[in-house]
N, CA, C and O atoms as CSV, one atom per row, in Angstrom:
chain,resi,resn,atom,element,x,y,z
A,1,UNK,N,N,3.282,11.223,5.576
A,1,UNK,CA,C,3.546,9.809,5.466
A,1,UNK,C,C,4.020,9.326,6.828
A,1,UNK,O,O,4.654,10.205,7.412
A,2,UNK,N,N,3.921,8.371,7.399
A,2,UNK,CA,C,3.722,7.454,8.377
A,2,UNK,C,C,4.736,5.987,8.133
A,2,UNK,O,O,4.578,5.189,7.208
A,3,UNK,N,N,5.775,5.893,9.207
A,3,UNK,CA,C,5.416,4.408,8.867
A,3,UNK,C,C,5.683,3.577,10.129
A,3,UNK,O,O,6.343,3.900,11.116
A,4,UNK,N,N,4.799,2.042,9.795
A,4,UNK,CA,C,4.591,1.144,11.178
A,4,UNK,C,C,4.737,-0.230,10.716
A,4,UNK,O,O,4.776,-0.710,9.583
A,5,UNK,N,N,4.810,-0.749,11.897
A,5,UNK,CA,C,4.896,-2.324,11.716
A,5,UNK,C,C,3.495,-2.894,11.232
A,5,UNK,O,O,2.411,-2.475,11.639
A,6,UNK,N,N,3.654,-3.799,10.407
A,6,UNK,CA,C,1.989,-4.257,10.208
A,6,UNK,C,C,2.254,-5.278,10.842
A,6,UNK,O,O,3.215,-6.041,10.740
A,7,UNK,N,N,1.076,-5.299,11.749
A,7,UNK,CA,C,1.259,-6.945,12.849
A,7,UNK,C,C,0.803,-8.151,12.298
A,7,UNK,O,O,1.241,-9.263,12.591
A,8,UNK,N,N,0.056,-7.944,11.623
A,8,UNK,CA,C,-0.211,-9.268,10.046
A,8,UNK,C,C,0.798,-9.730,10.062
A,8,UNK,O,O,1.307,-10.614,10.751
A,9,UNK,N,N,1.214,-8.976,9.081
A,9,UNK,CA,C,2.404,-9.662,8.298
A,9,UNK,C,C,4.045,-9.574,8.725
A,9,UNK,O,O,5.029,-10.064,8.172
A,10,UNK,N,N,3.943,-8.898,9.717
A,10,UNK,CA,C,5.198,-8.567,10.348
A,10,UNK,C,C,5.873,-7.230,9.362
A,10,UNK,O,O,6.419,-6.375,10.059
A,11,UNK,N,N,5.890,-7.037,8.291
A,11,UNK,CA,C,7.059,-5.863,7.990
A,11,UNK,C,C,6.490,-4.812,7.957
A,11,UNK,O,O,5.297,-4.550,8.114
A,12,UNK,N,N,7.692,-3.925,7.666
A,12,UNK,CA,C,6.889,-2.292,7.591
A,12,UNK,C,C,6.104,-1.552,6.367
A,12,UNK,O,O,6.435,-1.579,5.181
A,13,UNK,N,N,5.306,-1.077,6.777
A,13,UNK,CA,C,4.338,-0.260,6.682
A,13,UNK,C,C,4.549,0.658,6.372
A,13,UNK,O,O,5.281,1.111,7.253
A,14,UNK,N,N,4.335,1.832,5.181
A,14,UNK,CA,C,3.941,3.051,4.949
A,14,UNK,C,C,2.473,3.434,4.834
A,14,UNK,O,O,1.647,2.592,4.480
A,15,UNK,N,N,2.221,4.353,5.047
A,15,UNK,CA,C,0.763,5.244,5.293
A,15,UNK,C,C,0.517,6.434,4.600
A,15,UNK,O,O,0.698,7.467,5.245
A,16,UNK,N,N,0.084,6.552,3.238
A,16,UNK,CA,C,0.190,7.992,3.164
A,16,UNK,C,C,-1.454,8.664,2.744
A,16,UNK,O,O,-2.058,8.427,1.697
A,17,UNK,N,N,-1.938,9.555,3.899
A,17,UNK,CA,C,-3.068,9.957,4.271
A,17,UNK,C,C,-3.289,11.377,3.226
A,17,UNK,O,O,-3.968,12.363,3.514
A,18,UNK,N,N,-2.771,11.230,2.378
A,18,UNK,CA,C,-2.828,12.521,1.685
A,18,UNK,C,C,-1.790,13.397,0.525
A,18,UNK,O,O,-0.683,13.806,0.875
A,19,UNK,N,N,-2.171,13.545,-0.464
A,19,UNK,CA,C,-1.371,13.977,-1.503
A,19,UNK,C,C,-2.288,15.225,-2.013
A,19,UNK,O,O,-3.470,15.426,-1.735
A,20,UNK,N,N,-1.321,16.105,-2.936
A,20,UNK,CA,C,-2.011,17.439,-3.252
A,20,UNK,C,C,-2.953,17.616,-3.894
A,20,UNK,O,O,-3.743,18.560,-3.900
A,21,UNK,N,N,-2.896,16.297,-4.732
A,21,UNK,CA,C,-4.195,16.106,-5.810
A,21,UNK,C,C,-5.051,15.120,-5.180
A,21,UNK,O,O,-6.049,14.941,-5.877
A,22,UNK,N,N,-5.045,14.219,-3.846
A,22,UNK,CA,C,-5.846,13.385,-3.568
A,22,UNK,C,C,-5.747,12.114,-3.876
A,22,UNK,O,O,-6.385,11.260,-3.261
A,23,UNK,N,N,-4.836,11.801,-4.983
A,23,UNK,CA,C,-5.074,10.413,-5.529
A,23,UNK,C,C,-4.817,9.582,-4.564
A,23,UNK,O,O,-5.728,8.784,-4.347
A,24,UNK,N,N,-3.553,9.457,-3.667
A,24,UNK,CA,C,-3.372,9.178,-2.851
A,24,UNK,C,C,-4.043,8.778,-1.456
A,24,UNK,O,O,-3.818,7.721,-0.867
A,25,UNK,N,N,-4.919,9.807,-1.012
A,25,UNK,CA,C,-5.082,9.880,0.133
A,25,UNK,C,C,-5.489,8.199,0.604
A,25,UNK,O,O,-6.046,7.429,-0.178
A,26,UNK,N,N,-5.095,7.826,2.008
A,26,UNK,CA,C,-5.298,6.609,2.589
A,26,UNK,C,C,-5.086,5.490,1.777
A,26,UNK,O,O,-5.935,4.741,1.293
A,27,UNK,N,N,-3.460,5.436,1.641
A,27,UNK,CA,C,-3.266,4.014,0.396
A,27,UNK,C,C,-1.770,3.706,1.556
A,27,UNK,O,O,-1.182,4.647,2.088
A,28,UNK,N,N,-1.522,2.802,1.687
A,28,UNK,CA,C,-0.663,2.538,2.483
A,28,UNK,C,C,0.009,1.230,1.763
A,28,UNK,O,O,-0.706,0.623,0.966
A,29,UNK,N,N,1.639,0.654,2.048
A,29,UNK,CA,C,2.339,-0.065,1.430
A,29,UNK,C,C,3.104,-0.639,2.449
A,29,UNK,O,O,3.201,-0.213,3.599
A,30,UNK,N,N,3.791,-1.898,1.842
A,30,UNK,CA,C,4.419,-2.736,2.905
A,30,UNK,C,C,5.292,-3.749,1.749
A,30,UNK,O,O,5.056,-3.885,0.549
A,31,UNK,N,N,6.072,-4.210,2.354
A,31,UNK,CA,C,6.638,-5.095,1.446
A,31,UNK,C,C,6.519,-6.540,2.248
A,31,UNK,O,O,6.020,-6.669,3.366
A,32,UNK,N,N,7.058,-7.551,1.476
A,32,UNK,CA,C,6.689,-8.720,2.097
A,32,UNK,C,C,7.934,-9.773,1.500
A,32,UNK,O,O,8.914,-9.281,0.941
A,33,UNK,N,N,7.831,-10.875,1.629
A,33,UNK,CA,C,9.224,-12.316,0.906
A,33,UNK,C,C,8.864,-11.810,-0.430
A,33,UNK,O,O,9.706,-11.515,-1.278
A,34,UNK,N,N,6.913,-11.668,-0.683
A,34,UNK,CA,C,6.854,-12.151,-1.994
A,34,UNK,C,C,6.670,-11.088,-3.208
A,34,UNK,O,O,6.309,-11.357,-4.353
A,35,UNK,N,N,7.029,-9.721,-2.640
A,35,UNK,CA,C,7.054,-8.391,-3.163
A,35,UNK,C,C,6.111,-6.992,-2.274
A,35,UNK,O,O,6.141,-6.990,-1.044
A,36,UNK,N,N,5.444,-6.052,-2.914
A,36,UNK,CA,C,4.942,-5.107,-2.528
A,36,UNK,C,C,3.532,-4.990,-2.465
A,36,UNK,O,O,2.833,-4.861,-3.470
A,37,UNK,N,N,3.078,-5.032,-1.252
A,37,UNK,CA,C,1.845,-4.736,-1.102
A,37,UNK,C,C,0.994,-3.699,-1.161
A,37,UNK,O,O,0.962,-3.159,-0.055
A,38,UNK,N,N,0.115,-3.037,-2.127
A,38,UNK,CA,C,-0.738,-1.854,-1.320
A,38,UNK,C,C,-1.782,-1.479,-1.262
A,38,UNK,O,O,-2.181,-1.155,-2.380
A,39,UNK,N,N,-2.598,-1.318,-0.385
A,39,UNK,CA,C,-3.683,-1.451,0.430
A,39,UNK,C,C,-4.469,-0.195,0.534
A,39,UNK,O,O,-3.757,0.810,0.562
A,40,UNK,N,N,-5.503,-0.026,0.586
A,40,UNK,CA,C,-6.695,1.127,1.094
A,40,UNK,C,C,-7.038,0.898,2.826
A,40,UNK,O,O,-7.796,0.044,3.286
A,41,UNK,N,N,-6.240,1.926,3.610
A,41,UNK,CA,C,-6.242,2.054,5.143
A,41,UNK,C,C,-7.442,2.260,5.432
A,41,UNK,O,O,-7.618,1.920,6.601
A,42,UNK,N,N,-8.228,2.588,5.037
A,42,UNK,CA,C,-9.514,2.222,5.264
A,42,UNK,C,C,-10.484,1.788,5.162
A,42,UNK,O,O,-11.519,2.318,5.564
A,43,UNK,N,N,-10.349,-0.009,4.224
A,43,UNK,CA,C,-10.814,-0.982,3.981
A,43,UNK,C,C,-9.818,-1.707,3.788
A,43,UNK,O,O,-9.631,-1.714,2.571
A,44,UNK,N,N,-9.059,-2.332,4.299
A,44,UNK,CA,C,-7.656,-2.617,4.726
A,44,UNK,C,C,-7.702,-4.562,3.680
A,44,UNK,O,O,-6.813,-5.360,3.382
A,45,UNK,N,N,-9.256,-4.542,3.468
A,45,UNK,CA,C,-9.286,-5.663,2.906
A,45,UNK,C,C,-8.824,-5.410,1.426
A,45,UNK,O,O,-8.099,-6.289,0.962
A,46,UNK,N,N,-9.058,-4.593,0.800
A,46,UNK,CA,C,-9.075,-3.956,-0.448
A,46,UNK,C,C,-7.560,-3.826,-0.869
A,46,UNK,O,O,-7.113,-2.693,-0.688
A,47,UNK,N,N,-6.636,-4.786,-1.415
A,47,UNK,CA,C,-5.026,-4.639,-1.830
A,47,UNK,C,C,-4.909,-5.591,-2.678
A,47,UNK,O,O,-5.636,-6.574,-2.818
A,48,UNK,N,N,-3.404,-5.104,-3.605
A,48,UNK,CA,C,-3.150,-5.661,-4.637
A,48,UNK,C,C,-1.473,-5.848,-4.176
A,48,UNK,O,O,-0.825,-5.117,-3.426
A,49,UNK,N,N,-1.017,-7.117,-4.919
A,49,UNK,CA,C,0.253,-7.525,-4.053
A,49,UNK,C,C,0.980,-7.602,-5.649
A,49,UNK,O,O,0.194,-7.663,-6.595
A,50,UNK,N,N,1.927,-7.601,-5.833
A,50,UNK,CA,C,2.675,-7.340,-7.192
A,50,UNK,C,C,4.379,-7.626,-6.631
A,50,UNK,O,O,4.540,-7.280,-5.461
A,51,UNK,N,N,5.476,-8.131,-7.236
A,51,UNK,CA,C,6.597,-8.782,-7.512
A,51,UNK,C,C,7.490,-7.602,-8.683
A,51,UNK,O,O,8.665,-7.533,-9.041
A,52,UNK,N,N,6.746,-7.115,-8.878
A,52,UNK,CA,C,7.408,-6.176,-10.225
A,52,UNK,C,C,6.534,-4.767,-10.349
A,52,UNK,O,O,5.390,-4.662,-9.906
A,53,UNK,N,N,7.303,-3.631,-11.068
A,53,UNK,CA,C,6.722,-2.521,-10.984
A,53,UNK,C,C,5.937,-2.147,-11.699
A,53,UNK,O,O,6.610,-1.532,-12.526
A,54,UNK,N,N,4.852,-2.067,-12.013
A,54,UNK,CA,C,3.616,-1.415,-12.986
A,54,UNK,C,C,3.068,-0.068,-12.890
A,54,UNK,O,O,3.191,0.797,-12.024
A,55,UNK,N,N,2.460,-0.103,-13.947
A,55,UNK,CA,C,1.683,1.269,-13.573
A,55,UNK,C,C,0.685,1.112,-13.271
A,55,UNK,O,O,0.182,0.561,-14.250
A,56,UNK,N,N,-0.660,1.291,-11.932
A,56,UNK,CA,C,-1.783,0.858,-11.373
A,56,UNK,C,C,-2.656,1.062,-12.763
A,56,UNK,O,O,-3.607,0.315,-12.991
A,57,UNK,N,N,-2.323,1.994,-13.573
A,57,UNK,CA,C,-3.329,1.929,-14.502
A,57,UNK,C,C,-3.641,0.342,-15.321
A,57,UNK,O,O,-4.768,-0.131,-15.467
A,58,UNK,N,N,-2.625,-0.167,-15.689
A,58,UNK,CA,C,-2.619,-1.224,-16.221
A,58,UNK,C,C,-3.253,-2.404,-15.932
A,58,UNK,O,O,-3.317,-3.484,-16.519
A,59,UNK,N,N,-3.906,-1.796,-14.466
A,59,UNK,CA,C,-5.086,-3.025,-14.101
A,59,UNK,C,C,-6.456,-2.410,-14.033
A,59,UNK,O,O,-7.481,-2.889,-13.549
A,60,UNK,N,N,-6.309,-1.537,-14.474
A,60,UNK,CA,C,-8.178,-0.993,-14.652
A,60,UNK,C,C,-8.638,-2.184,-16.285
A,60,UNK,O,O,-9.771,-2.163,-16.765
């Protein structure tokens, strides 16, 4: 895990390029005024922004 400034949006950035099972790999997070962002680092267009905690399943 990694973390950086995102120059977008100004705050920080986590990066995490890899987990044991994969689910993970290249999903990166940031927070923002209006909650938590998180993103696919390698289609950086591809994110879901959320205010409260869910389980990602709950949006398939």
């Amino acid at each position: 895990m990694s973390e950086r400034t995102d120059p977008v949006a100004g705050a920080s950035a986590t990066e995490r390029q890899s987990s044991s099972d994969g689910t993970l790999d290249a999903t990166g997070t940031y927070e923002t005024a209006e909650g938590v962002v998180l993103y696919d680092t390698e289609r950086p267009l591809a994110w879901l922004q959320s205010d409260r905690a869910f389980e990602i399943g709950e949006m398939r």
